[in-house]
N, C-alpha and C positions, 0 to 999 in steps of 0.2 A: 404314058402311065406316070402318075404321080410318085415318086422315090421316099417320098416323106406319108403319104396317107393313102390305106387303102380302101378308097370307095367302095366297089364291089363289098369288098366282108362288111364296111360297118354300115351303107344303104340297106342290104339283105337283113342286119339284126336291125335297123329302125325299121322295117317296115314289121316285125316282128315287137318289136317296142310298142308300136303306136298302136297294138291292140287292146295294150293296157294303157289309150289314153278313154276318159269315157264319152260314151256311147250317146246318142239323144233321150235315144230311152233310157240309160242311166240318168240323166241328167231331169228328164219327167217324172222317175221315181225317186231322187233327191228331193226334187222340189214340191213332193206331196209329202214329206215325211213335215213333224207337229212337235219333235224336239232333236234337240243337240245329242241326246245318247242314240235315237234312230241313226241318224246321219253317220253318228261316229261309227257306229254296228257295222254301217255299209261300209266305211273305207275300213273297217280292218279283216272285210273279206275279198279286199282287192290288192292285189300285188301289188308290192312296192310299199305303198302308203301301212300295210300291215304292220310291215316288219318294224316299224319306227312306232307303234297305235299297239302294241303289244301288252305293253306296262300299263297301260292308262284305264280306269274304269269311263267308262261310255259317258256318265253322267259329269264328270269331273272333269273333261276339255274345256277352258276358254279361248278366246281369241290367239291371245298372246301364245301360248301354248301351241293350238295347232299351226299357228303361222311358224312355228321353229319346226315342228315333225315335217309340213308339208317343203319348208325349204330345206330339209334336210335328205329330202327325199331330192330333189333336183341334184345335189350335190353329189349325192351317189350316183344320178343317170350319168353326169358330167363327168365322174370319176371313172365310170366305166368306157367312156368314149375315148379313152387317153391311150386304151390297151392297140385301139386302132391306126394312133397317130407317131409320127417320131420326128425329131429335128426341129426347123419352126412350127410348124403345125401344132407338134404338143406342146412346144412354149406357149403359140395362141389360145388353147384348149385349156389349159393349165390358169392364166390369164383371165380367163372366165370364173375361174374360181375365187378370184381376189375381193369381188362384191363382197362375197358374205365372210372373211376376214373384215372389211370394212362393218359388217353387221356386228359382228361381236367388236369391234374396236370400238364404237359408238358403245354400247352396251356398257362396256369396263369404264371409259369416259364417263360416262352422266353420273352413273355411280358413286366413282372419286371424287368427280364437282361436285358433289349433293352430297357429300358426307354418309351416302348411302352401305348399307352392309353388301358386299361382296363373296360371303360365304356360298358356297355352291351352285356358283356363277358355273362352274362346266355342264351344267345341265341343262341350261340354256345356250349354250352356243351352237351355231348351224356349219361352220366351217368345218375345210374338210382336215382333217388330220392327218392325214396320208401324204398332203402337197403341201399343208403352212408352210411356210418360212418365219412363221415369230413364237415367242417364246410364251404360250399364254399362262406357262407358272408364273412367268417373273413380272407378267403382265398385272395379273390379277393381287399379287404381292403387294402390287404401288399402292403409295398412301398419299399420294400427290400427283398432280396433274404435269407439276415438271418431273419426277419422277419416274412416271408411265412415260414420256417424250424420249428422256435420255433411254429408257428401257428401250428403244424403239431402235435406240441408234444400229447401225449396219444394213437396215433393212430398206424395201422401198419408201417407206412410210416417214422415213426420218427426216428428210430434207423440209417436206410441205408442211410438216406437224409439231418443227423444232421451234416456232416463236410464238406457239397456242401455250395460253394461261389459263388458269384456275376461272378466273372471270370470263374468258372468253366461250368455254363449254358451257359456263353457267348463262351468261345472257345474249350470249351470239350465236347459238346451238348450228342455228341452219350456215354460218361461215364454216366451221369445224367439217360439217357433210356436206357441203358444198367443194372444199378443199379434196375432201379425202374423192368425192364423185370426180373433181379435173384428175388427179392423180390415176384413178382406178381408168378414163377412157384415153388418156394421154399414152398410157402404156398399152392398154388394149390395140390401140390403132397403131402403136411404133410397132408390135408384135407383127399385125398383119400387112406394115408395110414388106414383110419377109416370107410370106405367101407367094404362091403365084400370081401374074396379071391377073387370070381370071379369076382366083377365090378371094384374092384384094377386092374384086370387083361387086363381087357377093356381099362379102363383108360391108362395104359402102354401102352398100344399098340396104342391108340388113341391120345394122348397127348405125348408123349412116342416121339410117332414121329414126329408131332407139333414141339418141344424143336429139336429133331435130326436136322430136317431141316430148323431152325430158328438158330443153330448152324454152321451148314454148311456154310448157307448166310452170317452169322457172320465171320466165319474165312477167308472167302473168300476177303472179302470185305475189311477185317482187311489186310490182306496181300498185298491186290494189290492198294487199295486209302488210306489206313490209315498209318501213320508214326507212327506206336508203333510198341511195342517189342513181340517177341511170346509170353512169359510170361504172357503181359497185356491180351495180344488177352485168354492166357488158363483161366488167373481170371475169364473174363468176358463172360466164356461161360457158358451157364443155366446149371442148375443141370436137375435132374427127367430124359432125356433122355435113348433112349433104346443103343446107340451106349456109349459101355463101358468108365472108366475114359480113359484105357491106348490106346484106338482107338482114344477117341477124341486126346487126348496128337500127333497120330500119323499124325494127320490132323494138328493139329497145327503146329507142328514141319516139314512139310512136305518140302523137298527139293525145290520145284518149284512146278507153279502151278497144272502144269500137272500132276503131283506126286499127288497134294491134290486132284484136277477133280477124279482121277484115284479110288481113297482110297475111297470117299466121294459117288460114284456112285455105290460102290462094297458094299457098306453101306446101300444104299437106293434100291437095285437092278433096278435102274432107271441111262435111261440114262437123266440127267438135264441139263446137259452142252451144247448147241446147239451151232453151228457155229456163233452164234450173239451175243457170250455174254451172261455176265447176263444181258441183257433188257428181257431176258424169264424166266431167274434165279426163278424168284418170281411164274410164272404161270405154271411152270416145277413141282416146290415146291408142289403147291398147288393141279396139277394133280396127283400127287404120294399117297396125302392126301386123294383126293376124290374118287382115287380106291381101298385104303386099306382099307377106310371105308366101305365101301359096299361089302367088302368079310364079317364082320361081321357080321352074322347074328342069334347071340343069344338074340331075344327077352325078354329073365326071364333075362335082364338086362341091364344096363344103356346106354348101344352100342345104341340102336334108339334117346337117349334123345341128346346123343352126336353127333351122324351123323347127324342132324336135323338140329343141331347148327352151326358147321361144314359145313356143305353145303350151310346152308344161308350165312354164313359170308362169302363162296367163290362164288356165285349167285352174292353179291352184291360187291363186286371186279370185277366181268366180267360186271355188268353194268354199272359202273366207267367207265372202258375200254371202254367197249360201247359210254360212252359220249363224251370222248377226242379223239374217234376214230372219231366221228363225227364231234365234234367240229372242229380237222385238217385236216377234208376232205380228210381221210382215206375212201379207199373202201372197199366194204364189205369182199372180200375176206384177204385185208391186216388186218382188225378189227379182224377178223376171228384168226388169230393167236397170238391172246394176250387174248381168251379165252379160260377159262378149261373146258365149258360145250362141244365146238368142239371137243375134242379131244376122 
């Protein structure tokens, strides 16, 4: 028996959870609805998604918006999963929450570089409140970009974030969330070296491949729109991954692209490269995540608390997709392939 987490109670409420994840035939009757107040109608007679869909009139959702209700909604599942954990494990658990701190820290960032207004910035932010560790009065106070840094001091954030400038958020955007993503899986992975062998083992394999294929999109992307050097492109890929140092090295260094597609698929035993592009890149990503999950099936450990997680966070990407699929007057069949539950 695990001294730090108890399977049995929190397996029993995820299989109880995942009732309210949706259905096919929800997902048929999403994808016949002809606007954005339908769609929205349906999620705020669905648990969970309601309670956040409350305030809002139907017609009045955009993108940006739902994307903060529906990751706001993940942060509570995760919040609620912590009552089941104690010692390392809720440090790990806890640790999962750090992302979307990173989400609003990006957020107060672009703003201060852009000389943008900042006034009622808490109404967009997704993190959870209950677990921060930063200050986001004194955050949102800053009138400068060194300012919000030294505001940062004491916390994780201050070391990686202490030599970013005014210029550097303005025209290096992707260095600033590149730094804060090494930092966010650097920690993640030192947490679950404090696991058991076996949920470490999970971990790797679930997160493992998270970072693999959040690497991939990185070098990829690096090579073909970004004007840096392999070098940059090898700093700034995450650690924790299951694709070795000297494989990634091989990805980065790769001749042309077809060389990297080639290397990077032989990696993922997936083919992700589709004839369109990465416009699928990310949903390719994601379906290779939500099959590997679901080969795991060791219950006496952390594998349900993380597929749970996992599957919401890619649920709520296909109903994103869902809304702009709508929104452009995409038909169903075309909306159809920018989701991972189709496939």
């Amino acid at each position: 028996m695990n001294a730090y987490a108890s399977y049995n109670a929190i397996n029993s409420k995820l299989h109880t959870r995942k009732k309210n994840l949706l259905t096919r035939e929800d997902w048929n009757k999403v994808l016949d609805y002809t606007s954005v107040a339908q769609f929205t109608e349906f999620l705020k007679k669905r648990y969970g998604y309601s309670v956040h869909l409350d305030n809002n009139k139907p017609e009045d959702i955009h993108r940006g918006e739902l994307e903060m209700i529906l990751e706001r909604y993940v942060v509570g599942e995760i919040e609620k999963m912590l009552h089941y954990f104690s010692g390392p494990y809720k440090d790990f658990v806890k640790a999962l929450l750090l992302q979307y701190d990173i989400s609003d820290l990006q957020l107060i960032l672009r703003a201060i570089a852009r000389n943008e207004s900042i006034n009622d910035f808490q109404r967009h932010f997704v993190h959870s409140e209950a677990h921060t560790k930063l200050s986001y009065d004194k955050l949102i106070a800053c009138q400068s970009v060194a300012g919000f840094v030294e505001a940062l001091k004491g916390t994780v954030f201050y070391e990686d974030l202490k030599t970013m400038t005014q210029e550097d958020v303005v025209t290096r955007e992707f260095h600033m969330e590149m730094k804060l993503y090494l930092l966010y899986y650097r920690l993640l992975m030192k947490k679950a070296e404090k696991l058991s062998p076996n949920d470490y083992k999970v971990v790797k394999q679930i997160i493992g491949l998270k970072i693999d294929c959040l690497n991939i999109q990185w070098i990829y992307r690096g090579m073909k729109y970004y004007d840096i050097s392999r070098e940059e492109i090898m700093v700034y890929s995450l650690p924790g991954g299951n694709i070795s140092y000297n494989g990634l090295k091989k990805l980065v260094y790769a001749k042309s692209l077809s060389e990297f597609e080639s290397l990077a698929e032989k990696h993922l035993k997936a083919d992700v490269f589709s004839r369109r592009g990465d416009i699928l890149l990310e949903r390719n990503m994601d379906n290779v995540i939500y099959e590997t999950i679901h080969k795991i099936n060791d219950e006496d450990s952390i594998a349900l608390a993380l597929r749970y997680i996992f599957v919401l966070e890619i649920e709520t990407q296909d109903l994103i997709a869902v809304t702009e699929g709508i929104r452009y007057g995409l038909d169903k069949e075309e909306i159809k392939k920018y989701l991972v539950y189709t496939l």
